[in-house]
Structures are given as C-alpha cells and as structure tokens.
N, CA and C atoms as an extended XYZ file, in Angstrom:
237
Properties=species:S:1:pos:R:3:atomname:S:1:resname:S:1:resid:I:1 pbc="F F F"
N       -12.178       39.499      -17.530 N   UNK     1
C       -13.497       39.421      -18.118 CA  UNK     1
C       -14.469       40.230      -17.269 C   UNK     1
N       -15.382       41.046      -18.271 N   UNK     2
C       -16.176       41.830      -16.976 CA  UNK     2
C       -17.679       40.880      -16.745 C   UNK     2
N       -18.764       41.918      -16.252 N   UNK     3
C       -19.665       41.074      -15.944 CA  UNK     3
C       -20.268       40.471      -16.924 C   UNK     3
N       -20.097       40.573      -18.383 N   UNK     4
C       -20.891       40.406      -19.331 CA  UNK     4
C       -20.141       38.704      -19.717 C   UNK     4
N       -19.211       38.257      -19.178 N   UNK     5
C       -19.080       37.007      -19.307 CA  UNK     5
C       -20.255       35.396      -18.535 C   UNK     5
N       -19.961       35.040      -19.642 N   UNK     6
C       -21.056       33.660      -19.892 CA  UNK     6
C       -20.786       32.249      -19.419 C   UNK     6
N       -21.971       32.106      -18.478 N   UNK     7
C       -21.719       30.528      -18.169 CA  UNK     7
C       -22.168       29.337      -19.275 C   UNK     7
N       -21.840       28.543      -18.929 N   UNK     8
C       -21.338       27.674      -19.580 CA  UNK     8
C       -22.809       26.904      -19.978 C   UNK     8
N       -23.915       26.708      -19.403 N   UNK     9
C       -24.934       26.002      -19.336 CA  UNK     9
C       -26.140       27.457      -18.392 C   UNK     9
N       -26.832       28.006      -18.976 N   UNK    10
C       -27.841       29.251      -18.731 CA  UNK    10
C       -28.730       28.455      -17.643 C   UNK    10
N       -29.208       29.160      -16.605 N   UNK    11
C       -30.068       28.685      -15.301 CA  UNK    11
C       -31.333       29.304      -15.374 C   UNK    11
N       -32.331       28.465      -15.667 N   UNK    12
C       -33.721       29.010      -16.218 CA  UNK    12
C       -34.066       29.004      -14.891 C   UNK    12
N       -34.851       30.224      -14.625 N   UNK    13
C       -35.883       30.310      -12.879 CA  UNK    13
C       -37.035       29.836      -13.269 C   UNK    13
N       -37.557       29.223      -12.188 N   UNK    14
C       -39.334       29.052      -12.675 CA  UNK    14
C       -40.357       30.376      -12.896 C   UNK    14
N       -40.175       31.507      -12.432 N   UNK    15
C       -40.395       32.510      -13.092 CA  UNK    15
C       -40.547       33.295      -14.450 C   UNK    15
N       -39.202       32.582      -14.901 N   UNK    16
C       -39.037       32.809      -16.377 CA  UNK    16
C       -38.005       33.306      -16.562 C   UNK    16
N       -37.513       33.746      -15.953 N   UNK    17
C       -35.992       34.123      -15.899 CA  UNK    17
C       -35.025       33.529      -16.798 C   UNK    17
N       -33.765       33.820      -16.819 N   UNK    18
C       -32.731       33.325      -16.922 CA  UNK    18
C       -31.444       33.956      -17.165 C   UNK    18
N       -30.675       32.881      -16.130 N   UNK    19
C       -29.444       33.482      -16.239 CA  UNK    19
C       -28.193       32.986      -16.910 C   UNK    19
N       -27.584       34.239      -17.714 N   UNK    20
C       -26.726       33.240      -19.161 CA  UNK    20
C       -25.334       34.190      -18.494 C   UNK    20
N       -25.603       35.203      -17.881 N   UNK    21
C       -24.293       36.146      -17.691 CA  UNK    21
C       -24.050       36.283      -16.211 C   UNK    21
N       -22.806       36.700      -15.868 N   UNK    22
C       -22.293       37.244      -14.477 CA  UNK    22
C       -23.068       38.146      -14.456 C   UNK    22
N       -23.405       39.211      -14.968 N   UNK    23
C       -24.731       40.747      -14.548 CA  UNK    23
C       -25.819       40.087      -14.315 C   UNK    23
N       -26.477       38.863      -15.049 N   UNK    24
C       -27.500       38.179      -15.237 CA  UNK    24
C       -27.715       37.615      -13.337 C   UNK    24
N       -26.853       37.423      -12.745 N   UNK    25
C       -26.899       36.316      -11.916 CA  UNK    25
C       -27.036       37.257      -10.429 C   UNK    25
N       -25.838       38.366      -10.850 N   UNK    26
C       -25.756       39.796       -9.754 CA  UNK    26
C       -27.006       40.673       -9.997 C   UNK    26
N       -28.104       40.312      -10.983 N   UNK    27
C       -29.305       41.198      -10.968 CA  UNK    27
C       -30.205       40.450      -10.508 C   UNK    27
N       -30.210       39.095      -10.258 N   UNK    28
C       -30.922       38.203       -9.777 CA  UNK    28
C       -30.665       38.762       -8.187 C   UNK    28
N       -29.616       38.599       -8.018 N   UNK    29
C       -29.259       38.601       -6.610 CA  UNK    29
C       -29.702       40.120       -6.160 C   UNK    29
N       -29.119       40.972       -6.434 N   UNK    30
C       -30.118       42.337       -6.270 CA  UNK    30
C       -31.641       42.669       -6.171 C   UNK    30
N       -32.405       41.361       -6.818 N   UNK    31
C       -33.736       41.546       -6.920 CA  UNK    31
C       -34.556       40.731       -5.668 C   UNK    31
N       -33.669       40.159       -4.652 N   UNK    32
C       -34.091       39.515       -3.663 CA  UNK    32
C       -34.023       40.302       -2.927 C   UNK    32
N       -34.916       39.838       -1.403 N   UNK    33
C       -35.674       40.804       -0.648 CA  UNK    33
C       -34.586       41.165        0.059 C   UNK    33
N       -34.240       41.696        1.080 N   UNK    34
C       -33.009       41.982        1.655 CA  UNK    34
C       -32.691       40.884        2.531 C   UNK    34
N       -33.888       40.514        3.384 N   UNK    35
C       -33.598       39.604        4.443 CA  UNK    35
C       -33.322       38.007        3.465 C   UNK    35
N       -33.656       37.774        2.348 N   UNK    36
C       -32.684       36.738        1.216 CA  UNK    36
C       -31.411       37.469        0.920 C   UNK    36
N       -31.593       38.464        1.131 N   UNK    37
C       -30.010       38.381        0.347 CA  UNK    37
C       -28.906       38.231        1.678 C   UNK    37
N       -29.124       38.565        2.294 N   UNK    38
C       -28.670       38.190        3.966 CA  UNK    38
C       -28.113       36.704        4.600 C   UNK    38
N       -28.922       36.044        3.847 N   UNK    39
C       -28.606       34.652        3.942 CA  UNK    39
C       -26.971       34.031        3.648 C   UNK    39
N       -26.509       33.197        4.071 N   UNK    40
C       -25.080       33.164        4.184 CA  UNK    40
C       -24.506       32.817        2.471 C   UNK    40
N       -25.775       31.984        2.029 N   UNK    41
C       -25.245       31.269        0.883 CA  UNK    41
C       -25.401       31.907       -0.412 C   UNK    41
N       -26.665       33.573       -0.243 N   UNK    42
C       -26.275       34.378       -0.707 CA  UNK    42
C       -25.251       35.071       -1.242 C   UNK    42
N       -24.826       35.410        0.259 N   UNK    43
C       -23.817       36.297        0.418 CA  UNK    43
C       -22.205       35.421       -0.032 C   UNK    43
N       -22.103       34.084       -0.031 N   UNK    44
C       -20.888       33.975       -0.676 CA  UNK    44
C       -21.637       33.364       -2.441 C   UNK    44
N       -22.542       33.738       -2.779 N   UNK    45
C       -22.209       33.841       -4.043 CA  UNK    45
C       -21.979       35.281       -4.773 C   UNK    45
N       -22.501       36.069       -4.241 N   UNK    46
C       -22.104       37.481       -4.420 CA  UNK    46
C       -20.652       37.957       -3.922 C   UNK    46
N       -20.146       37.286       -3.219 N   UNK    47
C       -18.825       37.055       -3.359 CA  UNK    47
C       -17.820       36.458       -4.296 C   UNK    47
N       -18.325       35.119       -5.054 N   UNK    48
C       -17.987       34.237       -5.921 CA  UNK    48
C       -18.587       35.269       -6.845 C   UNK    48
N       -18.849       35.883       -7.407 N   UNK    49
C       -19.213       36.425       -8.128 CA  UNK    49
C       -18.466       37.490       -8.644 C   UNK    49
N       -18.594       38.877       -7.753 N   UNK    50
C       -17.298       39.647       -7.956 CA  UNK    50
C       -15.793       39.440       -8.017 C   UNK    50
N       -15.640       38.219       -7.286 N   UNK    51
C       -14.642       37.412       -7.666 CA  UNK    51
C       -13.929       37.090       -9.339 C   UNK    51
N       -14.791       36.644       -9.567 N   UNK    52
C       -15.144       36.060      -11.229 CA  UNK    52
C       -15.133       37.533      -12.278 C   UNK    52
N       -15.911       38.612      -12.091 N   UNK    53
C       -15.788       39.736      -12.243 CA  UNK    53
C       -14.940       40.575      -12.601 C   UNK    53
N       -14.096       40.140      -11.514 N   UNK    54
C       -12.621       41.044      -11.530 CA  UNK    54
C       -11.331       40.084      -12.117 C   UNK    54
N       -11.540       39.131      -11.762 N   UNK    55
C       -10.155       38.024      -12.214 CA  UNK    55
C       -10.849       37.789      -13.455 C   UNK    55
N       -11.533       37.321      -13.943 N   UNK    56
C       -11.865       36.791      -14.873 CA  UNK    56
C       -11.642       35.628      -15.494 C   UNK    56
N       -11.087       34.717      -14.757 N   UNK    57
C       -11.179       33.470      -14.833 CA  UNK    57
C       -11.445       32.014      -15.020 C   UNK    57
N       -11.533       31.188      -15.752 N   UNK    58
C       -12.560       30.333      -16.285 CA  UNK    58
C       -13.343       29.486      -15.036 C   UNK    58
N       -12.293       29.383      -13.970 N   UNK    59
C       -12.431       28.493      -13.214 CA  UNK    59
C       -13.011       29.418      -12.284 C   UNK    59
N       -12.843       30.933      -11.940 N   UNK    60
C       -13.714       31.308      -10.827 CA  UNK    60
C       -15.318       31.560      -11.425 C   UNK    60
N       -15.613       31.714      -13.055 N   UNK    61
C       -16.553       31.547      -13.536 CA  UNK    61
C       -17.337       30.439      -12.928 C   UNK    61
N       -16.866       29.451      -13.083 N   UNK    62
C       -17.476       27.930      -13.053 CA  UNK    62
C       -18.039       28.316      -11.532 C   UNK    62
N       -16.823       28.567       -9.818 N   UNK    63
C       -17.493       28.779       -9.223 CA  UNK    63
C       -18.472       29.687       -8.812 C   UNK    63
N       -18.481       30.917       -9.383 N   UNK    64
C       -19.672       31.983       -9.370 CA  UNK    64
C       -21.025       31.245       -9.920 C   UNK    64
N       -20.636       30.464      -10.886 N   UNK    65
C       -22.228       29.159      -11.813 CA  UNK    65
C       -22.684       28.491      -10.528 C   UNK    65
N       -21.938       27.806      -10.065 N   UNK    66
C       -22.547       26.883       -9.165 CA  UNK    66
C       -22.851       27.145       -7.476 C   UNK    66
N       -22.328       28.101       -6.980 N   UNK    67
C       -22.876       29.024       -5.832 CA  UNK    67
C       -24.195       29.608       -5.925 C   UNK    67
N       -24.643       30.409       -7.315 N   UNK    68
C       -26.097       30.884       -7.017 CA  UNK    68
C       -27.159       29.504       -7.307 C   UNK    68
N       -26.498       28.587       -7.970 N   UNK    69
C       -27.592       27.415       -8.756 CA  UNK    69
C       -27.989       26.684       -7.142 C   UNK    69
N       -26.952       26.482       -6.389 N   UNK    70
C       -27.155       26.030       -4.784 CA  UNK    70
C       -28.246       27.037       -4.165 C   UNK    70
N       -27.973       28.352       -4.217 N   UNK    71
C       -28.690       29.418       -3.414 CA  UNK    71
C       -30.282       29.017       -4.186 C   UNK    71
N       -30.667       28.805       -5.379 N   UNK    72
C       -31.292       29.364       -6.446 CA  UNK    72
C       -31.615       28.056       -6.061 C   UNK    72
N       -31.521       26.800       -5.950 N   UNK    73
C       -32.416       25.613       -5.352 CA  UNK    73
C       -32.804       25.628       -3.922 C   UNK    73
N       -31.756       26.196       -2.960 N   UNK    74
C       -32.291       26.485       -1.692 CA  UNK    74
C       -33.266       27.089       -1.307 C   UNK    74
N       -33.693       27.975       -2.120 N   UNK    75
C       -34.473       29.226       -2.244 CA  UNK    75
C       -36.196       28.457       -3.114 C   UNK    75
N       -35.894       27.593       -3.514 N   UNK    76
C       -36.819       26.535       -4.685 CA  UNK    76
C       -37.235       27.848       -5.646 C   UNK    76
N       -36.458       28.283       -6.293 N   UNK    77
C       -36.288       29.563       -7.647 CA  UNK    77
C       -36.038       28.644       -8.736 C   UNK    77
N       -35.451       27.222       -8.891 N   UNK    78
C       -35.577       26.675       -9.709 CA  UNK    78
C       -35.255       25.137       -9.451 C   UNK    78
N       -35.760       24.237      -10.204 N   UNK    79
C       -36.272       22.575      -10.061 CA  UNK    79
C       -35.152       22.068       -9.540 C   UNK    79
C-alpha cells in the first residue's frame, strides 16, 4: 500500500487540519519546525510510518496511527 492508504479513524488538529492518510500524517510531520521534528517521538513515527509505506500492512498502519496521535498530543496539536 503506498502513502495514499487510510487510517482507520481521521486525527483532526486544532488548527484545522486533518489527517485521514499516510501522506496526510508525513506532511504533517514535514511541516514541523526542525528542532520538533528532532524530537525522539517524532522521529520514530516517521519511522512507523515509512514502515507502513512500504509493507503495507494493516497492522503497521494501525502503528504509524497511533505514534503521531502520541507525538500530536505531546506536542498539544490536538485534545
């Protein structure tokens, strides 16, 4: 599955955002400052991510979903 595969439940930002796709989640992550994206918990969801990417997997999906939703509350990007 490439990046255009879909999680299961979409992650609204308080911004307005939202993320429904793997590109959706890796453009999020691209749009943080550098010294955020640096951060450890970042950096293994952008791992979990390309992960998911390339295997395409249901189950590495699920973990690529729930790695940025952790980063993405750590960050208070969403409730």
């Amino acid at each position: 599955m490439p990046w255009t595969s879909k999680f299961k439940t979409p992650l609204a930002l308080k911004d307005g955002r939202t993320i429904e796709t793997l590109a959706d989640a890796r453009a999020v992550i691209l749009s943080l400052p550098k010294y955020s994206q640096r951060r450890a918990y970042w950096g293994y969801a952008a791992t979990l991510l390309m992960a998911a990417a390339q295997g395409g997997k249901r189950e590495a999906i699920e973990d690529a979903y729930w790695q940025p939703m952790r980063a993405l509350k750590a960050d208070r990007m969403i409730g």
